[in-house]
C-alpha positions as CSV (number, residue, x, y, z in Angstrom):
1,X,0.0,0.0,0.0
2,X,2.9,2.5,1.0
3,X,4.6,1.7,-2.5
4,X,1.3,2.4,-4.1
5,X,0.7,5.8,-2.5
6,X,4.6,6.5,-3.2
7,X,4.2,5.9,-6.9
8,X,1.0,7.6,-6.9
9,X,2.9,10.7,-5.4
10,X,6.1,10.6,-7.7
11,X,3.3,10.2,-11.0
12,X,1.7,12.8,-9.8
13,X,4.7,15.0,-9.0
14,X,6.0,14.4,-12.8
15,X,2.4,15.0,-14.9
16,X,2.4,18.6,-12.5
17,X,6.1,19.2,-13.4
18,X,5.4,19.0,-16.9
19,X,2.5,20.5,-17.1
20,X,2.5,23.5,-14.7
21,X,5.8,25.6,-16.5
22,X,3.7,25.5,-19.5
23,X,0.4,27.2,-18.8
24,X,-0.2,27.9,-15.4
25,X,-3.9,28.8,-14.4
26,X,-4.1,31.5,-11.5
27,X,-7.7,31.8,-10.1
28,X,-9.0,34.9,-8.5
29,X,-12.1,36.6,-7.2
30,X,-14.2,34.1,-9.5
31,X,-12.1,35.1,-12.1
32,X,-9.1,32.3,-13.9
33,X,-6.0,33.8,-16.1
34,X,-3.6,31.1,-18.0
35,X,-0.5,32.4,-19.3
36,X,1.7,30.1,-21.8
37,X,4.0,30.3,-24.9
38,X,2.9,29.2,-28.3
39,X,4.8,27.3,-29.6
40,X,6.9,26.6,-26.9
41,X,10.7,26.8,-27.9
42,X,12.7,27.4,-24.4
43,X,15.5,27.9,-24.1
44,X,15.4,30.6,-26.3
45,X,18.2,33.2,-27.4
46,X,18.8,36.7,-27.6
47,X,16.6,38.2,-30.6
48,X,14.1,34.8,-30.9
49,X,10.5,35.9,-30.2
50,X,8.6,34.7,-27.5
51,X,4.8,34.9,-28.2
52,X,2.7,34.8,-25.3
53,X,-1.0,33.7,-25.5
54,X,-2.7,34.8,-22.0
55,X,-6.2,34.1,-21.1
56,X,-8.9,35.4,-18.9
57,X,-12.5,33.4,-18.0
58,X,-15.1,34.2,-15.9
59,X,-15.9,30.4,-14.6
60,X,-18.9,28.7,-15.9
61,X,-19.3,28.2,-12.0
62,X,-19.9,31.7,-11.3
63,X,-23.0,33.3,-10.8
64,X,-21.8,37.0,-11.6
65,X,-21.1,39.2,-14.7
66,X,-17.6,40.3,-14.5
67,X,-16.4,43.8,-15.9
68,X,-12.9,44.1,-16.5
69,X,-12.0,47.6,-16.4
70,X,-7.7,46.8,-16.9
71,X,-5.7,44.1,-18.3
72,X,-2.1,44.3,-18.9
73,X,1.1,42.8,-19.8
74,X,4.4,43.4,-17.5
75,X,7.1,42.3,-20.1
76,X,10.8,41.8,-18.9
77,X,12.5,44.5,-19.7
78,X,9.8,46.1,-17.1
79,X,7.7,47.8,-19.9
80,X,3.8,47.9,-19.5
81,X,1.3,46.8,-22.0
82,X,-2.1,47.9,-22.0
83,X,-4.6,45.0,-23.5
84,X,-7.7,47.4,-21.3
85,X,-6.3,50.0,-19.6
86,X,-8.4,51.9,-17.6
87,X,-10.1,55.4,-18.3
88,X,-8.8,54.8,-21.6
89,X,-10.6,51.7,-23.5
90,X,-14.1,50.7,-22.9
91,X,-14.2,47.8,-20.2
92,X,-14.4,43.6,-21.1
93,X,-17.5,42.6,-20.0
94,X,-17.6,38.2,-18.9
95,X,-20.8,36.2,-18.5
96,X,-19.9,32.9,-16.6
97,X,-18.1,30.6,-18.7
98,X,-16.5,33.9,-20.8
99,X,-13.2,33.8,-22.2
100,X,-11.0,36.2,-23.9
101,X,-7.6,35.7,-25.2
102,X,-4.6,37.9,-25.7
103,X,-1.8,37.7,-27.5
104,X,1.5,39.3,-26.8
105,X,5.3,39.0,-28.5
106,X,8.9,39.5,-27.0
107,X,12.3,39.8,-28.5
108,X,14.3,38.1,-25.8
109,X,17.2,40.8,-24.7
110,X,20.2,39.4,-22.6
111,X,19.5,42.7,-20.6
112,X,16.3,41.4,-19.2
113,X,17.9,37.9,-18.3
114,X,18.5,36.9,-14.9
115,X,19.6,33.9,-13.1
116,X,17.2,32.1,-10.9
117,X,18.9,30.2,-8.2
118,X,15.8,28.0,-7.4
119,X,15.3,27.0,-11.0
120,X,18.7,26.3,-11.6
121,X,18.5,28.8,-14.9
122,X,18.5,31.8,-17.1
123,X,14.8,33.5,-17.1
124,X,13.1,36.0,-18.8
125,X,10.2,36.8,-16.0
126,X,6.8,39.1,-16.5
127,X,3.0,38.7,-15.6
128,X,0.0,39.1,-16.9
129,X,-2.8,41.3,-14.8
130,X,-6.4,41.5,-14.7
131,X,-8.7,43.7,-12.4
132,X,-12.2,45.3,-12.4
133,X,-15.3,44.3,-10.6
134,X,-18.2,41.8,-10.8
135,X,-22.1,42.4,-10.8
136,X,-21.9,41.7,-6.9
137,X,-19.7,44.8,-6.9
138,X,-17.3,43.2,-5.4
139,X,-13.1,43.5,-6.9
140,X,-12.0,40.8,-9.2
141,X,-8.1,40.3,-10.1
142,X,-6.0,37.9,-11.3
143,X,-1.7,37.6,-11.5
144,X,0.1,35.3,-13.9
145,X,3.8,34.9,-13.6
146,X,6.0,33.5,-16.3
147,X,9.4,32.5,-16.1
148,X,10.5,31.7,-19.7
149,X,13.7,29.7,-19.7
150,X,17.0,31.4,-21.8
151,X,20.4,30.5,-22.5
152,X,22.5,31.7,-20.6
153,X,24.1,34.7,-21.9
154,X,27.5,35.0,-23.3
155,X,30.7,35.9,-20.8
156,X,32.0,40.0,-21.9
157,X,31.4,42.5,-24.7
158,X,28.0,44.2,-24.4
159,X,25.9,40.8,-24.0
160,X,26.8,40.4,-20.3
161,X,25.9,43.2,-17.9
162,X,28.1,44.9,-15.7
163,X,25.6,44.3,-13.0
164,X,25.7,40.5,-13.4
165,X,29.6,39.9,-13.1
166,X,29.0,38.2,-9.3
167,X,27.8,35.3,-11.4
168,X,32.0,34.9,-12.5
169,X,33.4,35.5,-9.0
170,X,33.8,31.9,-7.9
171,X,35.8,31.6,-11.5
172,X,38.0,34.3,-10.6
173,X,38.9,33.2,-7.4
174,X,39.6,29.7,-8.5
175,X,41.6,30.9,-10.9
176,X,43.4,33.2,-8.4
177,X,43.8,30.2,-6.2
178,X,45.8,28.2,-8.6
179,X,48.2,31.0,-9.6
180,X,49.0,31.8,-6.1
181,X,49.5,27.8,-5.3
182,X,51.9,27.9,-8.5
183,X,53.6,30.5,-7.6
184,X,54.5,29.0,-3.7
185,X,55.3,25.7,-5.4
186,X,57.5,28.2,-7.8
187,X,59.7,29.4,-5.3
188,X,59.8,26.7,-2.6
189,X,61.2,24.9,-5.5
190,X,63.9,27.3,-6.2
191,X,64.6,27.6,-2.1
192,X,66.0,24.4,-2.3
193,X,68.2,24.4,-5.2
């Protein structure tokens, strides 16, 4: 029975694992967002497009007319798109079981890159956000984060940031290491001659 349970557990572990990085499904105030890449091509390099197909629903489940008075796009390199913005366009208006998709593409910079520690790799990060208000009057919003796997990006020139040269520190001071250990083996060696 515990082997059961254990394989059970590690199935279920890998079918999540595989699934999850590729649209992840965020659900709010009675309100669900996927965000995902189409096709999916990670890792991807500097000047490869990522397109990004994001939905929003109002659940079948729901009861309420949702009015979506923003939606928008956070891209890497920390710029804003406006799908709805606010004030500006006219608001998207969900009956339960609604869904409207949005599409969105991004010319991956080295710039925007950073390492993630946890994942063990180069990302590309942003979200996708949706808020307004239901027929209840009560808020509905709804965050999507993606983490879009890159290469990692090439050591020097222009292509590797100033701000990302900690990521070569252990190098240097390996490297530093050995040439000091050489050089004490140097001179013990002519000590003794």
């Amino acid at each position: 029975m515990k082997k059961t349970l254990l394989y059970s557990a590690i199935a279920l572990a890998l079918v999540l694992g595989l699934t999850l990085p590729m649209a992840t499904l965020v659900m709010g105030s009675e309100i669900a967002g996927t965000k995902g890449r189409s096709p999916d091509a990670s890792p991807y390099d500097a000047g490869e497009i990522i397109h990004y197909v994001m939905t929003i629903t109002n659940p079948g489940n729901n009861t309420a007319i949702n009015t979506l008075t923003s939606i928008w796009d956070t891209l890497p390199d920390g710029s804003t798109h406006w799908f709805i913005q606010e004030g500006v366009d006219s608001p998207l208006v969900q009956n339960p079981g609604d869904t409207a998709t949005f599409d969105l593409d991004y010319v991956v910079d080295w710039d925007d890159a950073e390492y993630n520690g946890g994942l063990g790799y180069w990302i590309v990060g942003n979200t996708f956000e949706a808020e307004g208000y239901d027929s209840g009057e009560d808020d509905v919003y709804v965050l999507v984060t993606s983490n879009t796997q890159v290469n990692q990006p090439p050591v020097g020139g222009e292509a590797f940031p100033i701000d990302k040269l900690y990521i070569l520190a252990p190098w240097v001071a390996l490297g530093a290491a050995i040439v000091a250990g050489a050089a004490i083996f140097v001179r013990r060696r002519h000590a003794r001659s």
